[in-house]
C-alpha positions as CSV (number, residue, x, y, z in Angstrom):
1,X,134.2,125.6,-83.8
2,X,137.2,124.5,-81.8
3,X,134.8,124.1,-78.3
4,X,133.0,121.5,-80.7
5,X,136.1,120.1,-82.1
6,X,137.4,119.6,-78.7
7,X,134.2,118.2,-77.5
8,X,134.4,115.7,-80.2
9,X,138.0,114.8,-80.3
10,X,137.5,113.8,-76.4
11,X,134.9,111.8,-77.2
12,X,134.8,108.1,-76.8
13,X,134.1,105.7,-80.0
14,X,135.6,105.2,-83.1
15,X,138.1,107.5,-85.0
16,X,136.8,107.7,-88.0
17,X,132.7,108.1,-86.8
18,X,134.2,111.0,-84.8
19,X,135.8,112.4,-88.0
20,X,132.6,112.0,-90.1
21,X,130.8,113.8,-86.7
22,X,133.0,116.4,-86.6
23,X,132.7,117.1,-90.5
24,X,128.9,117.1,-90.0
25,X,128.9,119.4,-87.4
26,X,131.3,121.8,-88.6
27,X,129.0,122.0,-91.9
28,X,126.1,122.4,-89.5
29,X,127.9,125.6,-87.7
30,X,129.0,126.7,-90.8
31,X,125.5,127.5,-92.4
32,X,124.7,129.0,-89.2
33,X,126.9,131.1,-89.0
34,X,126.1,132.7,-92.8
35,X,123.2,134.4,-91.2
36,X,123.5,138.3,-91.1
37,X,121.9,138.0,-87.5
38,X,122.8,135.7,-84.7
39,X,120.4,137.0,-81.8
40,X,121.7,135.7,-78.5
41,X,118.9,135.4,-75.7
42,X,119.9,135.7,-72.2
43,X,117.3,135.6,-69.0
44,X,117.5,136.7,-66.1
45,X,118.0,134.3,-63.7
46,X,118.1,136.2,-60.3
47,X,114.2,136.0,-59.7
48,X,112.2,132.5,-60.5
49,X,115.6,130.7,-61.7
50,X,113.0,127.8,-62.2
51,X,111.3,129.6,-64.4
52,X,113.3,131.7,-66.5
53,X,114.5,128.8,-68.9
54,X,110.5,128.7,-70.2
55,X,110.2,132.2,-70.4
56,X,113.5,132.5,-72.7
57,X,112.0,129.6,-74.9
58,X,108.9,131.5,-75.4
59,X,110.8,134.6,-76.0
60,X,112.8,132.6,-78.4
61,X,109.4,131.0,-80.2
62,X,107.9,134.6,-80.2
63,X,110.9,136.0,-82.1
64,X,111.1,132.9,-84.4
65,X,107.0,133.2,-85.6
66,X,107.6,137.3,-85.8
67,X,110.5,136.1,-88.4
68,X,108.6,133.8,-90.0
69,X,105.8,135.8,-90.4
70,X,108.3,138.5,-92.2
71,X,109.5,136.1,-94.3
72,X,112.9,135.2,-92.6
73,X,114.1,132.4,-91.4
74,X,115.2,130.9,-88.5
75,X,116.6,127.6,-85.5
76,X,116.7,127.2,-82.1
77,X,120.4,126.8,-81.4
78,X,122.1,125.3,-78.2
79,X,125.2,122.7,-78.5
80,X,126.7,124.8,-80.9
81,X,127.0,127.6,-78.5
82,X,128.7,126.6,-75.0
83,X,126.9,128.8,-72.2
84,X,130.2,129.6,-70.4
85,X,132.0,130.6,-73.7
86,X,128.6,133.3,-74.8
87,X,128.7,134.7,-71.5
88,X,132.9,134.9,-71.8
89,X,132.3,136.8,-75.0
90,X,129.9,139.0,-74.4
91,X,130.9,139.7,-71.0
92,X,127.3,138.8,-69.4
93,X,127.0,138.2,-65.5
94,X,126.8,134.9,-64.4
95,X,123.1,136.6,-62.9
96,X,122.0,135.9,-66.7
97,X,121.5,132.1,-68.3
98,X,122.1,131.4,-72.3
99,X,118.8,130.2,-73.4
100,X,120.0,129.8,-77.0
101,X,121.3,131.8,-80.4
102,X,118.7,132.3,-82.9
103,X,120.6,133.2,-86.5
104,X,118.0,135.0,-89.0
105,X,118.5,135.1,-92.4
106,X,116.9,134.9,-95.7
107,X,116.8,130.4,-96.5
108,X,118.0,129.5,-99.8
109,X,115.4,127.9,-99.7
110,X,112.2,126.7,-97.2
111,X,111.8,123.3,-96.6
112,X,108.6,121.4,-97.7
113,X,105.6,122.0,-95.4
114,X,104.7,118.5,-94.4
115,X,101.6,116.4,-94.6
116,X,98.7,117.6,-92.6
117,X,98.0,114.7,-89.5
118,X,95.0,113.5,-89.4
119,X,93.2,114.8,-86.1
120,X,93.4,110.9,-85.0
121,X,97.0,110.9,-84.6
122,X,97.1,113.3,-82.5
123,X,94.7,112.6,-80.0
124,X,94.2,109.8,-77.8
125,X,90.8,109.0,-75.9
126,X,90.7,106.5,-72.7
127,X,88.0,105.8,-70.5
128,X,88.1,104.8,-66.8
């Protein structure tokens, strides 16, 4: 919270839109941090440092749909967690990069499951 009010207070632009920004996100951080489990995913970035941010994500996705699928629920988390101040915490070698937190929990409740697209919105034919 105080990395983010920093962040914010530093910021250029209006007072008071900063206020109502800071209120927002400190709301935001505050339901995530009710979860009982805040999972923090590291790579390793000594081999394919290209790479590795790709392979977190998919680590990340893979945990998230294994939640899902036990009924838990989950974000993908990044702003709210500086990299420098993870690693400072937990102590992890600068050899590792923060891909992101991932906080499980049980959802008050699940948000409604959108409309279907039809398969025309979502694909787009061209001819040469």
């Amino acid at each position: 919270e105080r990395w983010m009010r920093d962040r914010i207070e530093a910021s250029e632009g209006d007072p008071e839109a900063r206020a109502e920004r800071l209120n927002d996100v400190i709301a935001h951080l505050e339901k995530i941090l009710t979860a009982p489990v805040l999972i923090f995913i590291f790579v390793d970035a000594s081999s394919y440092p290209e790479l590795v941010a790709y392979e977190g994500a998919l680590a990340a996705e893979n945990l998230m749909l294994a939640a899902r699928a036990l009924g838990y629920g989950t974000s993908f988390q990044t702003t709210m967690f500086p990299e420098d101040a993870v690693r400072d915490h937990f102590n992890v070698s600068k050899r590792f990069r923060f891909i992101c937190a991932v906080p499980v929990g049980l959802p008050v409740e699940w948000p409604p499951t959108p409309p279907k697209k039809q398969l025309r919105e979502l694909v787009r034919y061209e001819r040469m």
